[in-house]
N, C-alpha and C positions, 0 to 999 in steps of 0.2 A: 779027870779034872781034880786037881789039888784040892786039900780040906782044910778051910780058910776057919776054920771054926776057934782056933787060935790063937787067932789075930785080935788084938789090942784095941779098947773103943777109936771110933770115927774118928776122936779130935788126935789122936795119939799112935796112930800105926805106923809100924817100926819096918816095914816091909810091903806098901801097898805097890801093885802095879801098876805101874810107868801111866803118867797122863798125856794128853796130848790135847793142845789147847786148840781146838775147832773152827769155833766164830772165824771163820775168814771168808763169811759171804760177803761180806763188801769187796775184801778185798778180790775173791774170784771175780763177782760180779763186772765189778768197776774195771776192769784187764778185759773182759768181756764188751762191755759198751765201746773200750776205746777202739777193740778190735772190730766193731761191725760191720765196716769197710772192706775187710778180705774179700778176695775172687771169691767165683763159684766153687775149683777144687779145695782150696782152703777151708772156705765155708763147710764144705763136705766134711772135711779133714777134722774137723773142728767137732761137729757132730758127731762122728764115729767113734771119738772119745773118749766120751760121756757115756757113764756108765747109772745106768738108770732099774727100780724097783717100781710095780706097779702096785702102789699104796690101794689106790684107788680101787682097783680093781678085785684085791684080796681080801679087804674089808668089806665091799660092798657099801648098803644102807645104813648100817645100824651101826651108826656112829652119832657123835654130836652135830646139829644143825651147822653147816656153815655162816659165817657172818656176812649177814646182810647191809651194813654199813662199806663195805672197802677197807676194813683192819683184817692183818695177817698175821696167823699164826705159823710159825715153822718150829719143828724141832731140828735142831744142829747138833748132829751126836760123832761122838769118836770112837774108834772101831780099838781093840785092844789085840788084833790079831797081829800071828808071827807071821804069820805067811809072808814068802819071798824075801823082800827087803827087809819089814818088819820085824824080822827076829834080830837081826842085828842091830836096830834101832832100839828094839825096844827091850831087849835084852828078853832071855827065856827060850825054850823051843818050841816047833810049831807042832802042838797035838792035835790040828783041825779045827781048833774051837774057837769060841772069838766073844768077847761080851763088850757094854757099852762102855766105855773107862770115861767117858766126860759127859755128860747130856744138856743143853740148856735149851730153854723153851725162849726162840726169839719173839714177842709181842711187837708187830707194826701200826700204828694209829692208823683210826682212819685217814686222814690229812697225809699220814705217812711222812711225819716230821719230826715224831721222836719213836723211840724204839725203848722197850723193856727187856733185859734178857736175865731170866730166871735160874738156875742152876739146879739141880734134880742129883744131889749126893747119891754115887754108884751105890753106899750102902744103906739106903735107906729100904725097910722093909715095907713089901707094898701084898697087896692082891693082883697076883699078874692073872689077866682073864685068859678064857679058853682060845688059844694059837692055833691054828689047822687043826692037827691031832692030838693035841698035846692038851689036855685037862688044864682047868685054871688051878689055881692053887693060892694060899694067903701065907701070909709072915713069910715071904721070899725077898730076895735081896735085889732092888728093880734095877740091876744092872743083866740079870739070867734072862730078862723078858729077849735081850737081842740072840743072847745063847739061845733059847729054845726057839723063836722063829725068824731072829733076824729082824733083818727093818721096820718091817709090817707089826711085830709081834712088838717091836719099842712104841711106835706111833700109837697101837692100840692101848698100850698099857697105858701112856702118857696121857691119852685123852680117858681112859677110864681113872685115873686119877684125876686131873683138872677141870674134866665136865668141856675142855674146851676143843674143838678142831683142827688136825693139822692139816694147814693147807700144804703143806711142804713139808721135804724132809732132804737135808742133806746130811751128809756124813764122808769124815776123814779117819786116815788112818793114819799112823807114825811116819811111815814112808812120804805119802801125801803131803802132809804138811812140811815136814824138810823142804821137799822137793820146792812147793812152794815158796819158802820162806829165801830160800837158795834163785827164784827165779826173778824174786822183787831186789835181788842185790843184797841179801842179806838185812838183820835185825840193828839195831841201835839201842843197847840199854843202860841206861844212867843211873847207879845208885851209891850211895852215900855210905851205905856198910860195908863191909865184905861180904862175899858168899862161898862158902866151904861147905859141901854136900859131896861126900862119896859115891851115896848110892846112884846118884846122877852125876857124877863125874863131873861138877860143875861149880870152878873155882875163878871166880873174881873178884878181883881187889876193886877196894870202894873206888870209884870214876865212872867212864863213858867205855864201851867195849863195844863193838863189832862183831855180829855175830853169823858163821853160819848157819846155816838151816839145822844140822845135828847139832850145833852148839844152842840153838835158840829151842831144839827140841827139849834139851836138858833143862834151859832156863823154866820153862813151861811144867816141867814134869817137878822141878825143886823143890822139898819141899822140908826138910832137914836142917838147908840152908840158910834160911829165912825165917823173920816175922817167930813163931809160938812154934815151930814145928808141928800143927794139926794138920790134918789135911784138909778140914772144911778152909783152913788159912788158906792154903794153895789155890783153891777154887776163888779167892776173894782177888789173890795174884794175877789168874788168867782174864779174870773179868777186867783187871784194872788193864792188862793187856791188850785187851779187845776194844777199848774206848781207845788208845794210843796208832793201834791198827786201820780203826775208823778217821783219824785225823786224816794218815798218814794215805789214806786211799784218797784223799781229795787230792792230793796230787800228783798223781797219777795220767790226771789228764793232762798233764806235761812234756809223758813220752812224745816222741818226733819219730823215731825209727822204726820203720817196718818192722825190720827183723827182728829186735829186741818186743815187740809187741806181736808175733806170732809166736814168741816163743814162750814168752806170757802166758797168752792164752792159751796154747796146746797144754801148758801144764798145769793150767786150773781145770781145764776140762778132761784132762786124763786124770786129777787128784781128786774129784770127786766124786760120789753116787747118789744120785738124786731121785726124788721119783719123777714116776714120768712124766706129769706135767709138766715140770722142771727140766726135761733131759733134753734140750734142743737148746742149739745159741740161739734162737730165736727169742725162745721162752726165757732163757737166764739173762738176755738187753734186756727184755720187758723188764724184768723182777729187777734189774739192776737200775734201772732212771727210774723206778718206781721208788728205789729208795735212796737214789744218788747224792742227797740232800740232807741227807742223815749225818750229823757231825758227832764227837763225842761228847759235846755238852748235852748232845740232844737222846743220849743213853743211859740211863738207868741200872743197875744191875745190881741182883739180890739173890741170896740165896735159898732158897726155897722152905720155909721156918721148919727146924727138928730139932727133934730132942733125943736123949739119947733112950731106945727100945727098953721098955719095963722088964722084958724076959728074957734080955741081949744085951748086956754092956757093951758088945763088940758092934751094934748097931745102930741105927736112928731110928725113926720113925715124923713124920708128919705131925707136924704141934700146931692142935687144934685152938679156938677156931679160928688161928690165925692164918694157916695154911687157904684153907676155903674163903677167908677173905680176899686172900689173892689171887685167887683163880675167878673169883667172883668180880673180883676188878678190871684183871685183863678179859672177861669176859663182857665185862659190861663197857669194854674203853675206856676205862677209869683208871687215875693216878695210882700208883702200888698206896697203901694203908701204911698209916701210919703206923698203923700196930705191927704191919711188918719193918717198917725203914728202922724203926724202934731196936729189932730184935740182932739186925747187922752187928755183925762184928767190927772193930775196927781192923783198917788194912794191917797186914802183916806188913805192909813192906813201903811206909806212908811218906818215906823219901827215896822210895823209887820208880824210875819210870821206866816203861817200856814204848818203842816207836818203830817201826818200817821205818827201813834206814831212807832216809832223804838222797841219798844216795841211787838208790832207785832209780830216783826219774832221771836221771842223766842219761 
């Protein structure tokens, strides 16, 4: 594994690996619900997809109480592996290994009418607990939690940091997301500046641009480009993103063609990995009309309060006691604090928008 020890504070890294912007459960979902009508081999077809982690099962008990109201917590995490496709997306080669490059914690109300989603910086230093066999350890960088156990070992860490419950857990990786992005007809992004970014290959003049799936991967991963060049900036980009995605999912119920909506779905359900609760179309219509109603006025999105690590310039850490007040919020169903909305940055990139191209539903 590379020795990242080097590397430049959080707001300022000249060289981070490649992001991939995740939050596309609405959009999986929503391709999902339209398709609930498929045969039974389809159905089948659909199901055997889906590639699923038993969260449940590997943790056990001794975790946080789940919510007793009907509010949802998921974590939506992106995989940073080469593997296969991957490496050429994401540029680097495949040494086996893989860590979380994006993580946001989605909060669903109870009513399940607005949604929070949190953003958990790759380098923020945490306490990762004890994984299988693998000793906990403190002052690590909670992006190593998916390195040392993988899904199980992210989700646990998340809730030993938040105090809160993951009822869910999905996850994308660079390939996935293209694929996706390439199966909704490609991205629509409107912006006022230009964007000139090398390291992500990703150069457009100020207007409306079209985008494929590897081009909208880039947009997503930009970060040079844009806004301050920080990378907590980037993260404020993908969130504005993810509200633009949510619009663009409500129309979705528009498609008319079989085919083009089998093709849909097989690619949302081959692009992700869920856990098992989650790993059945059965389960993901449920999860999906549960939140079909979810608009982006009705999305929130913040990034998780840090500072930059007292014995790490190159790191964050968790800035207290604002941090716990919002985990104490999403935990109590409560509106984010103001002491966090406070602490936001402004957008890097505040005349521009990103959308699933309309184009889609046709």
């Amino acid at each position: 594994m590379e020795d990242k020890s080097h590397e430049t504070p959080q707001h300022k890294l000249p060289r981070s690996r490649r992001r991939v912007l995740t939050l596309l459960a609405w959009a999986v979902a929503a391709v999902l619900v339209i398709c609930g009508g498929t045969g039974g081999y389809l159905y089948w077809k659909l199901n055997s997809n889906i590639k699923t982690v038993d969260i449940n099962g590997a943790l056990g008990t001794d975790r946080p109480a789940m919510s007793s109201t009907g509010a949802m917590d998921i974590l939506v995490l992106g995989s940073d592996s080469r593997s296969g496709g991957n490496s050429t997306l994401g540029g680097g080669t495949d040494d086996g290994t893989a860590r979380s490059d994006t993580a946001m914690v989605l909060h669903v109300n109870e009513a399940h009418t607005h949604a929070t989603v949190v953003s958990i910086p790759r380098d923020t230093l945490v306490t990762r607990p004890t994984c299988g066999t693998r000793a906990g350890a403190s002052s690590v960088m909670f992006n190593t939690a998916y390195e040392v156990g993988g899904a199980t070992c992210a989700v646990k860490t998340v809730e030993s940091m938040t105090g809160l419950r993951m009822d869910h857990y999905i996850e994308l990786d660079f390939e996935g997301f293209a694929k996706l992005i390439d199966a909704l007809g490609g991205v629509t992004v409107t912006t006022t500046v230009d964007i000139n970014d090398s390291d992500s290959h990703l150069h457009l003049a100020a207007g409306t641009h079209k985008l494929s799936g590897d081009q909208a991967l880039a947009f997503v991963r930009t970060r040079h480009g844009i806004g301050d060049g920080s990378d907590l900036g980037r993260i404020e980009l993908q969130q504005q993103m993810v509200k633009s995605i949510a619009d663009q999912v409500q129309q979705l119920g528009l498609l008319t063609s079989p085919t083009k909506l089998y093709s849909l779905a097989s690619t949302a359900t081959g692009a992700v990995t869920t856990d098992s609760d989650l790993g059945s179309v059965a389960s993901l219509i449920s999860f999906a009309e549960s939140m079909k109603s979810i608009k982006s006025s009705d999305i929130t999105a913040v990034t998780m309060p840090n500072t930059r690590a007292p014995a790490d310039a190159n790191r964050v850490v968790a800035l207290e006691p604002e941090a716990t007040e919002l985990w104490t919020a999403l935990k109590n169903d409560a509106a984010v604090p103001q002491s966090v909305t406070a602490l936001q940055s402004a957008d890097p990139a505040t005349s521009t928008t990103a959308s699933a191209s309309a184009s889609a539903a046709g």
